[in-house]
C-alpha positions as CSV (number, residue, x, y, z in Angstrom):
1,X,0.0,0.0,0.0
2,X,1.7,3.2,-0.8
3,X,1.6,5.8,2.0
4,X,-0.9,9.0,1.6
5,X,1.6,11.3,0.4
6,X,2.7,9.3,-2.7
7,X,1.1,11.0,-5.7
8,X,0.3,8.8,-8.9
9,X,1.7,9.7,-12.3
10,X,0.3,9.2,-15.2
11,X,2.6,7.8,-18.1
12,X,0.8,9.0,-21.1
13,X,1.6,12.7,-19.1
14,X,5.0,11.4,-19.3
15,X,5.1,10.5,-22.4
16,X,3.6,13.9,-23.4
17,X,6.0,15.6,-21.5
18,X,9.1,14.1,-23.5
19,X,7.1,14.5,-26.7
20,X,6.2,18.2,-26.3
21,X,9.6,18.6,-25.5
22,X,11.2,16.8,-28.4
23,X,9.0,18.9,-30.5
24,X,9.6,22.5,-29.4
25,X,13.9,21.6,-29.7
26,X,13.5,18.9,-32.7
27,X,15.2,16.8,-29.9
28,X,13.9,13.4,-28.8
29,X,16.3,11.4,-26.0
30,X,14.6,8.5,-24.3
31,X,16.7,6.3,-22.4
32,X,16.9,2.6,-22.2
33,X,19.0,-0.1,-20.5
34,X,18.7,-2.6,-23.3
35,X,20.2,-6.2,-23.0
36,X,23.3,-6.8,-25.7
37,X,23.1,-10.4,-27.7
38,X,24.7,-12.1,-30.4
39,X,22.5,-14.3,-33.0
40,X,23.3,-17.0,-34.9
41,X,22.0,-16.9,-38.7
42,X,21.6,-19.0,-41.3
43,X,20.1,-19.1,-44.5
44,X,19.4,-22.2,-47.0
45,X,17.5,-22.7,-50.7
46,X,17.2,-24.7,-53.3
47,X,20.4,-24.8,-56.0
48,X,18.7,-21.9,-58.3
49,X,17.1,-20.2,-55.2
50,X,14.0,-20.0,-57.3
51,X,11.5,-22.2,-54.9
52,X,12.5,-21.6,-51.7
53,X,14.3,-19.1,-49.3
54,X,14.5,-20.3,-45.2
55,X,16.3,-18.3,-42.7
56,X,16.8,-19.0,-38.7
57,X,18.1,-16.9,-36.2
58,X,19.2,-17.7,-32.5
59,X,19.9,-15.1,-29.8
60,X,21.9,-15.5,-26.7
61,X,23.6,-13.3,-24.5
62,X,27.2,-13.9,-24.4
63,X,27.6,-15.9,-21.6
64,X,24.7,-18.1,-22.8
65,X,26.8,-18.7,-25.8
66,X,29.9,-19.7,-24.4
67,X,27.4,-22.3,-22.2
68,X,26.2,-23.7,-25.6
69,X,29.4,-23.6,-27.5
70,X,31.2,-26.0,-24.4
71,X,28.4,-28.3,-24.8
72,X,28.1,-28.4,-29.1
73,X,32.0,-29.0,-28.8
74,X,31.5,-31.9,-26.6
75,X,28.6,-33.6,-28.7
76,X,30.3,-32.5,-32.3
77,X,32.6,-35.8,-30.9
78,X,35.5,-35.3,-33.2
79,X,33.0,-33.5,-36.3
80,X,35.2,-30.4,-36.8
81,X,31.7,-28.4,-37.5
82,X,28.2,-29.2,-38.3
83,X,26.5,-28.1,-41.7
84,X,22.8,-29.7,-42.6
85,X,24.6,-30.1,-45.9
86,X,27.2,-32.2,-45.0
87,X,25.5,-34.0,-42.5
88,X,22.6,-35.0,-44.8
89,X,25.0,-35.9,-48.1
90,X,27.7,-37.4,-45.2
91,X,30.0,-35.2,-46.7
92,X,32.8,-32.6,-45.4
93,X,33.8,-33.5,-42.2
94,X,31.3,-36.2,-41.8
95,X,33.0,-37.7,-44.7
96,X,35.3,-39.2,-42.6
97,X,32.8,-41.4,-40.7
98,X,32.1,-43.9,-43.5
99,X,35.9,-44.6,-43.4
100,X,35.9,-45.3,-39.2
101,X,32.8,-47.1,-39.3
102,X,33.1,-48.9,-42.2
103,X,29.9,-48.8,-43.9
104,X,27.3,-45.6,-45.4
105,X,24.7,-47.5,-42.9
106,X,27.0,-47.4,-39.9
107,X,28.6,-43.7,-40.8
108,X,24.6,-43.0,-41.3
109,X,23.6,-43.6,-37.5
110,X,26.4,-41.9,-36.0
111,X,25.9,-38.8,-37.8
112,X,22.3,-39.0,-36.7
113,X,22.9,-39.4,-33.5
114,X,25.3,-36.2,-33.4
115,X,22.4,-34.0,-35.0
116,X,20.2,-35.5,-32.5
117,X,22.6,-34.2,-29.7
118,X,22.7,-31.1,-31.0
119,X,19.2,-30.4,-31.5
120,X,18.9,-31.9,-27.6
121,X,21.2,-28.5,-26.5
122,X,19.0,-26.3,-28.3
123,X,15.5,-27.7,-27.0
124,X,17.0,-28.0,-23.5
125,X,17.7,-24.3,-23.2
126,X,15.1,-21.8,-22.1
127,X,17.0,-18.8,-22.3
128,X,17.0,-18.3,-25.8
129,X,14.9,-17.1,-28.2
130,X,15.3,-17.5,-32.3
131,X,12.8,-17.2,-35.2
132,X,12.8,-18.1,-38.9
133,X,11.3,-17.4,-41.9
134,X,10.4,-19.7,-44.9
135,X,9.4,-18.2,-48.3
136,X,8.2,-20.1,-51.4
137,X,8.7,-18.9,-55.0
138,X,6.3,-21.1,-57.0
């Protein structure tokens, strides 16, 4: 309960304030603690990019990145990076999976499994946020 000599204020008078002023000077400050992040993109479309255009984003604060990076490092398990492309066509630095595991089968469900890993850090983590976007040219 706020004691009797607490007077309300009104923020649309605020805001009135600030805009009256801004308009007599042609000045406008407001100011605003805003959080800093870093984002992730990426982008992907078909060879001619004539059908389709996606693009996803991810944003984290910088400690919550070096949290995820630790973790992706750990579950890459020896895959110098991780690209859809490659992943899906076992190709760039899964390539070498076939080889250690002897089969296109075998190389198959380890590389699964490390895409299933990763996708485990980014559904386990609530402190992020990310959007995409999809668009079609047909």
């Amino acid at each position: 309960m706020l004691p009797k000599e607490a007077k309300w204020i009104n923020v649309l008078d605020i805001a009135q304030g600030i805009f009256l002023y801004g308009r007599r000077s042609g000045l406008l400050a407001i100011m605003a603690s805003l959080p800093i992040v870093d984002s992730y993109l990426d982008e992907s479309a078909d060879e001619k990019r004539e059908h389709v255009l996606c693009i996803g984003s991810i944003l984290a604060g910088a400690p919550h990145w070096t949290a995820i990076q630790e973790e992706w490092v750990k579950r890459l398990d020896g895959i110098e990076y991780f690209s859809t492309k490659d992943w899906k066509n076992l190709g760039g630095p899964f390539r070498k999976l076939v080889r250690e595991h002897g089969s296109v089968a075998a190389a198959r469900r380890v590389a699964d499994k490390i895409r299933s890993n990763l996708e485990d850090i980014l559904l386990s983590i609530d402190w992020w946020s990310g959007f995409g976007l999809e668009r079609h040219f047909i």
